[in-house]
C-alpha positions, 0 to 999 in steps of 0.5 A: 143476236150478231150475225156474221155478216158485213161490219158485224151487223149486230141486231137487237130485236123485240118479238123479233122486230128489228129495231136497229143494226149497228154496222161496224168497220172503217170509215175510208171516204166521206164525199158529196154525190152530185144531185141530179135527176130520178130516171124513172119519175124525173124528179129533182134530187139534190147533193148528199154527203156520203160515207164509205165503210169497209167492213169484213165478212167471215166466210164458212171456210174461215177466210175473210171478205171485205166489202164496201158498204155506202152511207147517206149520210146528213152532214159528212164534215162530222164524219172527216175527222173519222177516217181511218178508223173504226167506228160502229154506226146505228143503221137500218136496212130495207131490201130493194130486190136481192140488195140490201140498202143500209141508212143511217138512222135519225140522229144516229152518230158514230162511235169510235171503236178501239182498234183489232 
């Protein structure tokens, strides 16, 4: 099934578990988030290399909607030789409240997507 969502997040499903999303879209950054402390338990928590993805959400109207969507990521240097262009990255998500906070999945690489 494919939703009309986000970077075209794509999900495969078995007796409708979701095993895995595929968010698509355009890789516009790759940093390092300096690491510091948890506010709440007060631990410790180092660097990660992050991805920034800009996707596009087709709203009921037709127009379009591009959102930002940020990615840890285990080693951003494989990712720098990708920017600006599309690629399609298996994640997960889980809900945190009314967010959805998207993963990149273990082992999960990217694949570059021929361009609309």
């Amino acid at each position: 099934m494919i939703c009309d969502c986000c970077c075209r997040r794509s999900f495969e499903s078995s007796r409708g578990i979701t095993k895995m999303i595929k968010l698509e879209g355009t890789i516009i950054n790759v940093f390092t988030q300096q690491g510091g402390k948890d506010k709440k338990t007060g631990d410790a928590f180092e660097d990660r290399d992050k991805v920034q993805l800009m996707g596009e959400l087709e709203l009921p109207n037709g127009d379009i909607k591009h959102e930002l969507i940020n990615l840890s990521v285990d080693d951003g240097k494989h990712y720098e030789t990708l920017k600006n262009k599309r690629v399609s990255i298996p994640c997960g998500a889980l809900a945190s409240g009314r967010n959805v906070i998207f993963y990149v999945t273990k082992g999960g690489t990217p694949k570059i997507l021929p361009s609309i």
